[in-house]
Backbone as CSV, one residue per row, in Angstrom:
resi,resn,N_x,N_y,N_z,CA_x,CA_y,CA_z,C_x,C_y,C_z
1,UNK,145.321,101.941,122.578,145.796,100.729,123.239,145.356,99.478,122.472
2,UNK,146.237,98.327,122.438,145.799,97.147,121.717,144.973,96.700,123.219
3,UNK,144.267,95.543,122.334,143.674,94.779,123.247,144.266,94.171,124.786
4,UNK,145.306,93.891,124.370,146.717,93.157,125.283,146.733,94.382,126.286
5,UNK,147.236,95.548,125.386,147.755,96.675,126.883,146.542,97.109,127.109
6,UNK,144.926,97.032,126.741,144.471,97.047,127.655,143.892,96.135,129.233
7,UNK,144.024,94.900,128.909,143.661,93.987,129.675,144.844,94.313,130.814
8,UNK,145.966,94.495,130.367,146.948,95.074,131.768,147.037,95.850,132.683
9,UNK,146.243,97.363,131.452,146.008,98.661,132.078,145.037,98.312,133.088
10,UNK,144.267,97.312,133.203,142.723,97.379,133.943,143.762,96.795,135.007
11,UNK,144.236,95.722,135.074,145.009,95.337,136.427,145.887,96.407,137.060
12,UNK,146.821,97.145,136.104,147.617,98.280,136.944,147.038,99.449,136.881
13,UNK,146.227,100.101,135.768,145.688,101.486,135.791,144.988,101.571,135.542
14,UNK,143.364,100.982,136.195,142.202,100.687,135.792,141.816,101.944,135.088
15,UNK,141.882,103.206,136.264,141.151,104.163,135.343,141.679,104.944,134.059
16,UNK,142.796,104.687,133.928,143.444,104.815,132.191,142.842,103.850,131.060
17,UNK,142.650,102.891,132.001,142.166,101.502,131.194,140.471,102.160,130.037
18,UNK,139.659,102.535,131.690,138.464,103.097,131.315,138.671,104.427,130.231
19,UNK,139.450,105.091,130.546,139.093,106.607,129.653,139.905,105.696,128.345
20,UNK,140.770,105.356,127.877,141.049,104.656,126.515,139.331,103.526,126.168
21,UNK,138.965,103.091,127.187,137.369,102.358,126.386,136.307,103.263,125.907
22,UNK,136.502,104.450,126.768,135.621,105.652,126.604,135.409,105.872,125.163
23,UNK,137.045,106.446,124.994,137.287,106.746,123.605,136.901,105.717,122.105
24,UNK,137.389,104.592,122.713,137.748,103.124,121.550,136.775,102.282,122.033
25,UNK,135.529,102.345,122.334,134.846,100.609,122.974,134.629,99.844,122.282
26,UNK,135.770,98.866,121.773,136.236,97.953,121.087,135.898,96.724,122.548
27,UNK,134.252,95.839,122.489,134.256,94.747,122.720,134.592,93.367,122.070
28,UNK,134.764,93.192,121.310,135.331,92.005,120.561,136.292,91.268,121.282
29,UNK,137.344,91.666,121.567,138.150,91.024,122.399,137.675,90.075,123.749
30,UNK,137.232,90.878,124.690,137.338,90.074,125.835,136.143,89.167,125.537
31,UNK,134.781,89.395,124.771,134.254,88.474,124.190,134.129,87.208,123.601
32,UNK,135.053,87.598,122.935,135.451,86.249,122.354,136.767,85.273,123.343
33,UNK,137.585,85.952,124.084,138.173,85.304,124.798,137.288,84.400,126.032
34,UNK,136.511,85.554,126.404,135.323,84.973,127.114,134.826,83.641,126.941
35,UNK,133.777,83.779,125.740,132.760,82.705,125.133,134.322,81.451,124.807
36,UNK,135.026,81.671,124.524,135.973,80.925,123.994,136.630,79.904,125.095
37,UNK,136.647,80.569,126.221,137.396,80.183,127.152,136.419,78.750,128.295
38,UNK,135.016,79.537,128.179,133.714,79.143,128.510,133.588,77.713,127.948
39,UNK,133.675,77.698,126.899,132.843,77.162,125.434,133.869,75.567,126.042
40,UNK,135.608,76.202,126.478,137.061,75.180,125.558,136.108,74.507,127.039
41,UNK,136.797,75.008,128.224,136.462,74.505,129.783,135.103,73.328,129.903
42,UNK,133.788,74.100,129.209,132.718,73.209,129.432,132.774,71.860,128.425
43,UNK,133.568,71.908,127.140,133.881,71.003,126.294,134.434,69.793,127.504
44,UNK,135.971,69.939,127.491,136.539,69.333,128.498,135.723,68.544,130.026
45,UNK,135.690,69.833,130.529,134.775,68.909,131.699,133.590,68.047,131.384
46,UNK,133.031,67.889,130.243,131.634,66.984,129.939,132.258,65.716,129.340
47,UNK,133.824,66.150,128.646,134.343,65.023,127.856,135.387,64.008,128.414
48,UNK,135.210,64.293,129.625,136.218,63.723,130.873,135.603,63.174,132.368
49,UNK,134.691,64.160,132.147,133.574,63.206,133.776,132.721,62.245,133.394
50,UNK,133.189,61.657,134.561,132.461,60.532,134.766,130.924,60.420,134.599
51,UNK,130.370,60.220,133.625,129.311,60.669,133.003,128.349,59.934,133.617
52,UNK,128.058,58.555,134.047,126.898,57.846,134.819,127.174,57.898,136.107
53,UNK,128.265,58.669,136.993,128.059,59.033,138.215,127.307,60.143,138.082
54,UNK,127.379,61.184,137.179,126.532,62.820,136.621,125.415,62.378,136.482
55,UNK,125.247,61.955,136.335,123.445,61.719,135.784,123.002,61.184,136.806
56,UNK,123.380,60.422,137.642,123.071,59.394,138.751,122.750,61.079,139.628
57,UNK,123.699,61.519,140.056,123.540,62.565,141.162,122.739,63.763,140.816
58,UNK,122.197,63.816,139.547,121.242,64.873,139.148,120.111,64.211,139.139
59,UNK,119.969,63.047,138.510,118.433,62.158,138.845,118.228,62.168,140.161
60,UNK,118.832,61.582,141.590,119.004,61.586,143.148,118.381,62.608,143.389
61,UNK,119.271,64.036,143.257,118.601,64.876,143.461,117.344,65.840,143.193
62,UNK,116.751,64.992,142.342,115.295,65.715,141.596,114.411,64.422,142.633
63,UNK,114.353,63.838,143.593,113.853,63.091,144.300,112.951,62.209,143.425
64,UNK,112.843,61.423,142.572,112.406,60.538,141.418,112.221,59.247,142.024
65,UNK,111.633,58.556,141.673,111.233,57.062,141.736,112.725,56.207,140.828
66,UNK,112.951,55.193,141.510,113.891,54.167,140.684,113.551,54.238,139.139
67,UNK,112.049,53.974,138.533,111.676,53.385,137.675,111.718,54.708,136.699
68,UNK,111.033,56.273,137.243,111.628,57.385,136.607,112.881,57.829,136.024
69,UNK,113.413,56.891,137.110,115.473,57.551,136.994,115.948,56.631,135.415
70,UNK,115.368,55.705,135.180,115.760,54.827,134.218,115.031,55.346,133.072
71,UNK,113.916,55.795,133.321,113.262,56.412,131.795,114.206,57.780,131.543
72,UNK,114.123,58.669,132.144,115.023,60.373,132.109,115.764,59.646,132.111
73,UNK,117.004,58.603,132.725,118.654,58.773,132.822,118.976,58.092,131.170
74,UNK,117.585,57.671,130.496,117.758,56.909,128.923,118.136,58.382,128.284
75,UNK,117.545,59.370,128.402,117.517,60.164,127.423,118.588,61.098,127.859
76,UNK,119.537,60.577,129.070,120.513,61.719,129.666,121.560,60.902,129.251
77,UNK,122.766,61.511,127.880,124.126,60.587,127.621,124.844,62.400,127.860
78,UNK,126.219,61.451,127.705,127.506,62.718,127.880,126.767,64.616,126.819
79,UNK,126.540,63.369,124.961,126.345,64.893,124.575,125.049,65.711,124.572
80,UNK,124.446,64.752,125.209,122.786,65.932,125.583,123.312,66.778,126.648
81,UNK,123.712,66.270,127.568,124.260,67.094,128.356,125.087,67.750,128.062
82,UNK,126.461,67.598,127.560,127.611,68.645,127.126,126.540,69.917,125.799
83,UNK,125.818,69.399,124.942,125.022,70.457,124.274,124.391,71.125,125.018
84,UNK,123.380,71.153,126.289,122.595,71.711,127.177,123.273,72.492,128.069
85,UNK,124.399,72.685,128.942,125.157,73.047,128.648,125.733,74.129,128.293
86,UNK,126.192,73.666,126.784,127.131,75.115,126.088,126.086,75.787,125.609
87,UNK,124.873,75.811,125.434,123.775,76.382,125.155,123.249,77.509,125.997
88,UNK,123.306,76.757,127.736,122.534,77.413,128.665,124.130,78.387,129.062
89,UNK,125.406,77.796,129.087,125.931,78.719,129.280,126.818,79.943,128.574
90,UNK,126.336,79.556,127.707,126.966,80.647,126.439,125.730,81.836,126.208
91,UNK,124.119,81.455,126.234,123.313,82.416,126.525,123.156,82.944,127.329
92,UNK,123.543,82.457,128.507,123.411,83.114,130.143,124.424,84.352,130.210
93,UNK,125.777,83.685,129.979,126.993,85.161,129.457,126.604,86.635,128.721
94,UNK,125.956,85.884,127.098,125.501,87.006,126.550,124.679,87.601,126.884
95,UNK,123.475,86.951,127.811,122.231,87.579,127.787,122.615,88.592,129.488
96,UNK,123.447,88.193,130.200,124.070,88.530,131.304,124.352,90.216,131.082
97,UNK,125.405,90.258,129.784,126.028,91.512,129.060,125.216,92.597,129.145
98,UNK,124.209,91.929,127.915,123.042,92.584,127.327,122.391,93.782,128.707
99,UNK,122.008,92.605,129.211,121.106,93.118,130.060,121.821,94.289,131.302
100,UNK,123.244,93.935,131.493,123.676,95.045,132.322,124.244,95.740,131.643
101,UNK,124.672,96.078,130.115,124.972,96.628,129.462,123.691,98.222,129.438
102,UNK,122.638,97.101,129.325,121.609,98.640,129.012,121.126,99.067,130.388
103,UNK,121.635,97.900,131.423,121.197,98.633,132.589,121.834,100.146,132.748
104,UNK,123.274,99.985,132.851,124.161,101.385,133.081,123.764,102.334,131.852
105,UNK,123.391,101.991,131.277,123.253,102.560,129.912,121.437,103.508,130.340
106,UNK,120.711,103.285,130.875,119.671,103.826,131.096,119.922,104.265,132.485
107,UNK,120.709,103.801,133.522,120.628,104.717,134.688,121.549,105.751,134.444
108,UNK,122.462,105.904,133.818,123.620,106.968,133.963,122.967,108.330,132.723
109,UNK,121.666,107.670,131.952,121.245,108.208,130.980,119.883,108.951,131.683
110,UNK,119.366,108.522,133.065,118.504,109.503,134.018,119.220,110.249,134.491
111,UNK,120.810,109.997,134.887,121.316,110.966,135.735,122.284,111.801,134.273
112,UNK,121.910,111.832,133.601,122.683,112.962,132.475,124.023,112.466,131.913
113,UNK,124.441,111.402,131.812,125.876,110.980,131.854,125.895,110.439,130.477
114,UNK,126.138,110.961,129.701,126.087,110.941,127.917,126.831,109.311,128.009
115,UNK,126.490,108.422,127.487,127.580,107.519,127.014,126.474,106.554,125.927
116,UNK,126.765,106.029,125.232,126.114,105.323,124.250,126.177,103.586,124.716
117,UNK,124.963,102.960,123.771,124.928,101.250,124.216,126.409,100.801,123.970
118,UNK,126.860,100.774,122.825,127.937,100.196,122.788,128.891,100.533,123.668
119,UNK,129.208,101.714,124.518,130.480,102.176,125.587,129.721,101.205,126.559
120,UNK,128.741,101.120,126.766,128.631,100.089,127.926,128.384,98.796,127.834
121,UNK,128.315,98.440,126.696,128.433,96.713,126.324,129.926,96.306,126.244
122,UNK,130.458,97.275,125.732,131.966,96.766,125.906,132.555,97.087,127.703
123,UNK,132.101,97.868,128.246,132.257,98.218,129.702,131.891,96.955,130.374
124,UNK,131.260,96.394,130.135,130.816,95.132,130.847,131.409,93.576,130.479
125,UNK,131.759,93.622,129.043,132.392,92.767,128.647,133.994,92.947,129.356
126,UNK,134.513,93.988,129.460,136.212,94.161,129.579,135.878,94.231,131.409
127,UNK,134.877,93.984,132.025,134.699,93.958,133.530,134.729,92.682,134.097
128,UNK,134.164,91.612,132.949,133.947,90.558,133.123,134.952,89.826,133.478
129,UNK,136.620,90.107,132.769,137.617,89.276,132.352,138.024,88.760,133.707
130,UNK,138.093,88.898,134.744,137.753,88.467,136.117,137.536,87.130,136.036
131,UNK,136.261,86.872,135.200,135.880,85.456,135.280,137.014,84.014,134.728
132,UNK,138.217,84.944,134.216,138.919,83.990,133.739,139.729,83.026,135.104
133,UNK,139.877,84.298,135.747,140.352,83.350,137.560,139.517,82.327,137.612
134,UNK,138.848,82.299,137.317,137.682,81.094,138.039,137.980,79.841,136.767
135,UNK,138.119,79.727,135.942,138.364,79.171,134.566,139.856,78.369,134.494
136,UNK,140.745,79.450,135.137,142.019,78.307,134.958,141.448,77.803,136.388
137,UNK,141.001,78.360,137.787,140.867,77.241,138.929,140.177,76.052,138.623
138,UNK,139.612,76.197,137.933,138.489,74.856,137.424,139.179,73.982,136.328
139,UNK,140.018,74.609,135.905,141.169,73.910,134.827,142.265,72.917,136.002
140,UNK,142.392,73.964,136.864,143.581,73.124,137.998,142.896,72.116,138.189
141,UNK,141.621,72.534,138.887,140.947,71.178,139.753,140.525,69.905,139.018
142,UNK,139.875,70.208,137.513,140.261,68.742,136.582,140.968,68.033,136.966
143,UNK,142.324,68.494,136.066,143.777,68.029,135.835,143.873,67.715,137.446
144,UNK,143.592,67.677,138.296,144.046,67.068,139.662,143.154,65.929,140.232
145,UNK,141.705,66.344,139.682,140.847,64.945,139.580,140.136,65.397,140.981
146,UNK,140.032,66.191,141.330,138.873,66.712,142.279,137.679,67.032,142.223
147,UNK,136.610,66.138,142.350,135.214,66.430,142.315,134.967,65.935,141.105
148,UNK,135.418,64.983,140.569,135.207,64.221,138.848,133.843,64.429,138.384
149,UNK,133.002,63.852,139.200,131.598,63.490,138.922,130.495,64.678,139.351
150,UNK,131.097,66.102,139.704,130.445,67.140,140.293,130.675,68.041,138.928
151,UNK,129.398,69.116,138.975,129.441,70.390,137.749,130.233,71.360,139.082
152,UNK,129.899,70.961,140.411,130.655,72.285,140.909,132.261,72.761,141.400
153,UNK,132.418,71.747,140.227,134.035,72.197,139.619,134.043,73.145,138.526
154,UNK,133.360,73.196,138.570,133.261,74.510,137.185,133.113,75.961,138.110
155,UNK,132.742,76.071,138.951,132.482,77.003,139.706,133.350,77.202,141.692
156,UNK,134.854,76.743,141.267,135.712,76.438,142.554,135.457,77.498,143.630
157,UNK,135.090,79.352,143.062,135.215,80.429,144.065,134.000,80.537,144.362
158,UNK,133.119,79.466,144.294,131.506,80.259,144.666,131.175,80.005,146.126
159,UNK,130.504,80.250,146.643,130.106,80.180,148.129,129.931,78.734,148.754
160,UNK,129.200,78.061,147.363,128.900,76.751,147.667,129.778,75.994,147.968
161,UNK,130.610,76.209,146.922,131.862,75.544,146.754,132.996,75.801,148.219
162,UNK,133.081,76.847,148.508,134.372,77.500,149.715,133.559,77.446,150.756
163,UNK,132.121,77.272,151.266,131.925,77.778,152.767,131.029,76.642,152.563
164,UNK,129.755,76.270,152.139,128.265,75.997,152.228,128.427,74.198,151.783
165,UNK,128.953,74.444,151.557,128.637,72.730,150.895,127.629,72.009,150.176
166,UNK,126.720,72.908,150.177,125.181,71.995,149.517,125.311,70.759,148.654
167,UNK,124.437,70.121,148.562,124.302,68.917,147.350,123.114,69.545,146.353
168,UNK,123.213,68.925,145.746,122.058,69.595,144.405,121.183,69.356,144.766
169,UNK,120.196,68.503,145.363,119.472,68.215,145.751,118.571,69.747,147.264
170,UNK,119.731,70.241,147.774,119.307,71.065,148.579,118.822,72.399,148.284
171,UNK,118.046,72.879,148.833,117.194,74.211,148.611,118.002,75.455,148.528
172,UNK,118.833,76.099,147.712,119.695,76.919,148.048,121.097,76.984,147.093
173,UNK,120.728,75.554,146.494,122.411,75.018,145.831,122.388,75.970,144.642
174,UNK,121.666,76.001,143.655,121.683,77.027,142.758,122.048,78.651,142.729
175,UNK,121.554,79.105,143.854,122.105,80.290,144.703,123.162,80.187,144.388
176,UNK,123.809,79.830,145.949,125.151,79.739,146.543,125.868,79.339,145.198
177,UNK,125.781,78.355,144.230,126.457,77.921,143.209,127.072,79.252,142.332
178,UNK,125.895,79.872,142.344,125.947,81.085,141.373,126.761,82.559,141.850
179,UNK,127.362,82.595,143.336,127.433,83.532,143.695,128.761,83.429,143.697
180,UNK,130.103,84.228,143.620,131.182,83.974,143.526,131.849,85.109,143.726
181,UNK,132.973,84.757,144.799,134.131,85.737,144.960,135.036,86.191,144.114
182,UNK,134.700,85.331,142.946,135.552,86.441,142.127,134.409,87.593,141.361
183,UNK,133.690,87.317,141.515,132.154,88.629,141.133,132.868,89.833,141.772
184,UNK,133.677,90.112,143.030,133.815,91.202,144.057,134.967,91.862,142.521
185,UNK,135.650,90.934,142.320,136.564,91.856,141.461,135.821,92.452,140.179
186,UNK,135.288,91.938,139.471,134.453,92.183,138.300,133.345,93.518,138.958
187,UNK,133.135,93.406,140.187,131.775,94.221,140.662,132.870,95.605,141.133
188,UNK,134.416,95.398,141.255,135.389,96.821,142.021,135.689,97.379,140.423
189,UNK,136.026,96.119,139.383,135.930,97.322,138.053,135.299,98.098,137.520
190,UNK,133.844,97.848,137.806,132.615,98.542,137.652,132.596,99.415,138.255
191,UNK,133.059,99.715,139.486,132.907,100.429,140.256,133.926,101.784,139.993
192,UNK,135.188,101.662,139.409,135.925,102.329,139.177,135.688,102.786,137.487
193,UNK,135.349,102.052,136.308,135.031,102.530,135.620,133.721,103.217,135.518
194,UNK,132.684,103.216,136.201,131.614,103.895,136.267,131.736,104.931,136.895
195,UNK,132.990,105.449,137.912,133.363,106.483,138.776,133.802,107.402,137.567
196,UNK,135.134,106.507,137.087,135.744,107.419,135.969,134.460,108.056,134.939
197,UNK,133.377,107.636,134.554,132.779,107.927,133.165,132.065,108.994,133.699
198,UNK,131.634,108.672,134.911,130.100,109.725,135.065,130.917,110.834,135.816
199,UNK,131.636,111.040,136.488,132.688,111.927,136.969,132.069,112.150,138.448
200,UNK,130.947,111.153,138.814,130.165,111.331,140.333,131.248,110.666,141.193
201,UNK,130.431,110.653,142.548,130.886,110.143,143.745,130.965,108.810,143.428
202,UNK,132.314,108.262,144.521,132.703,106.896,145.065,130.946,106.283,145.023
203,UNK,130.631,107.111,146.319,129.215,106.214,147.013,128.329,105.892,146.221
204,UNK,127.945,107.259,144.867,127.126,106.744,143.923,127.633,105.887,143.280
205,UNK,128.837,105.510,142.369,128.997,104.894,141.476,128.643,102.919,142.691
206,UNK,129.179,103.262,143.803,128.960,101.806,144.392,127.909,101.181,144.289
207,UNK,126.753,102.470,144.510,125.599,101.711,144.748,124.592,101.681,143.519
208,UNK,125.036,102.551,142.758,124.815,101.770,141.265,125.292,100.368,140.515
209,UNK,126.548,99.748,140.971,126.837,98.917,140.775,126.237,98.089,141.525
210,UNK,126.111,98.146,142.652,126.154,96.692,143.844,124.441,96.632,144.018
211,UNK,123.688,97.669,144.152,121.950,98.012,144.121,121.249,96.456,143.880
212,UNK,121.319,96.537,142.123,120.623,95.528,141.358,120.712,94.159,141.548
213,UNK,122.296,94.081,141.938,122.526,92.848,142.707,122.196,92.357,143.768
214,UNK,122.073,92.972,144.565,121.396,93.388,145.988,119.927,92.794,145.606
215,UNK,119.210,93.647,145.183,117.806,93.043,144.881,117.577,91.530,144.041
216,UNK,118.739,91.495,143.202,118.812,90.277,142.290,118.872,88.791,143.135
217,UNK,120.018,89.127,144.010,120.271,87.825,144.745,119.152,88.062,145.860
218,UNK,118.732,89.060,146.508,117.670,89.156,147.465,116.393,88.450,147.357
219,UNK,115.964,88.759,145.922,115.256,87.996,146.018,115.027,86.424,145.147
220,UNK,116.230,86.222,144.806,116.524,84.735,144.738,116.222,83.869,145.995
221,UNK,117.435,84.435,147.069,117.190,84.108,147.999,116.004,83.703,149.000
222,UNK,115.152,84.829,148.723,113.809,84.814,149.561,113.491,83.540,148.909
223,UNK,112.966,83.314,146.964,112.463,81.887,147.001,112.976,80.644,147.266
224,UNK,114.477,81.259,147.699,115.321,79.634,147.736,114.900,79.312,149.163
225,UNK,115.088,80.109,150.001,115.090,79.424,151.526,113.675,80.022,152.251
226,UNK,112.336,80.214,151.594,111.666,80.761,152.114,110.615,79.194,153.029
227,UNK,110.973,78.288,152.442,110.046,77.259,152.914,111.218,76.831,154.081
């Protein structure tokens, strides 16, 4: 399969999708569409918002003195920020991969399930492509001028964003920011390609997927809202 018919196969025949990655785990693709797509979006939104309302509402919310906000808001312009940024979020992606890459890669390797690092670095990369929903919504909401002076236009399906409302300033916003309904789709491909590879149960492959997360956001949570 080229790259193309596979990104289709995963929407109409996920698990054909998986046994052709089995064979070929050719990550390059959704990778670079990924980081690429990441990289164009965060360009744009830093080079179009309203940049001293941004800084204003991130100084506010770190609860600062007037006279503080003017020393930090000196050293806060558009490209410290647009660099900080494509930095924190271009490592967060990869290091994201990495790390659940060797996760499946060492649990399916206790339970006997032969597959090598690379079948599951590319397994995680071609799971990810999900995240592109969220990428053109944040593209719409620009171009329409909604939330100009907010980062949580970059993130339209997250909890914060659809139910919670937080301000940055509140105990919790980072959470909720981070948590996103389109994760459910990225977390059902996993679920079906990890069914297909290891040849186990529905229930196991779920709770291999959903487990870590479970504990991940669990205990985020506990330090976000424990005071």
């Amino acid at each position: 399969m080229t790259p193309v018919q596979t990104f289709v196969a995963l929407v109409t025949k996920p698990r054909q999708a998986f046994t052709e990655l089995e064979k070929n785990p050719r990550f390059a693709a959704p990778m670079i569409v990924l980081l690429a797509a990441n990289i164009a979006l965060l360009l744009w939104f830093y080079a179009t918002v309203d940049v001293d309302s941004l800084i204003n509402h991130i100084l506010a919310s770190r609860g600062i003195n007037a006279a503080q906000r003017a020393q930090i808001g000196g050293l806060m312009t558009r490209n410290t920020l647009m660099v900080s940024a494509l930095f924190t979020g271009i490592v967060s992606i990869v290091v994201t991969q990495v790390v659940e890459a060797f996760y499946f890669y060492f649990v399916y390797t206790f339970f006997e399930v032969q597959r090598t690092f690379r079948q599951w670095f590319a397994f995680t990369w071609w799971c990810s492509l999900p995240q592109l929903i969220t990428i053109v919504a944040a593209v719409v909401m620009i171009v329409s001028g909604r939330s100009p002076a907010s980062a949580g236009v970059l993130s339209p399906f997250s909890l914060n964003e659809l139910f919670f409302h937080f301000d940055l300033a509140d105990s919790g916003y980072s959470l909720l920011n981070s948590i996103s309904l389109v994760q459910l789709l990225t977390m059902l491909l996993m679920v079906i390609g990890a069914h297909t590879w290891s040849k186990r149960s529905w229930a196991s492959s779920v709770v291999v997927v959903i487990l870590p997360r479970l504990l991940f956001y669990g205990v985020w949570a506990w330090f976000a809202f424990r005071s």
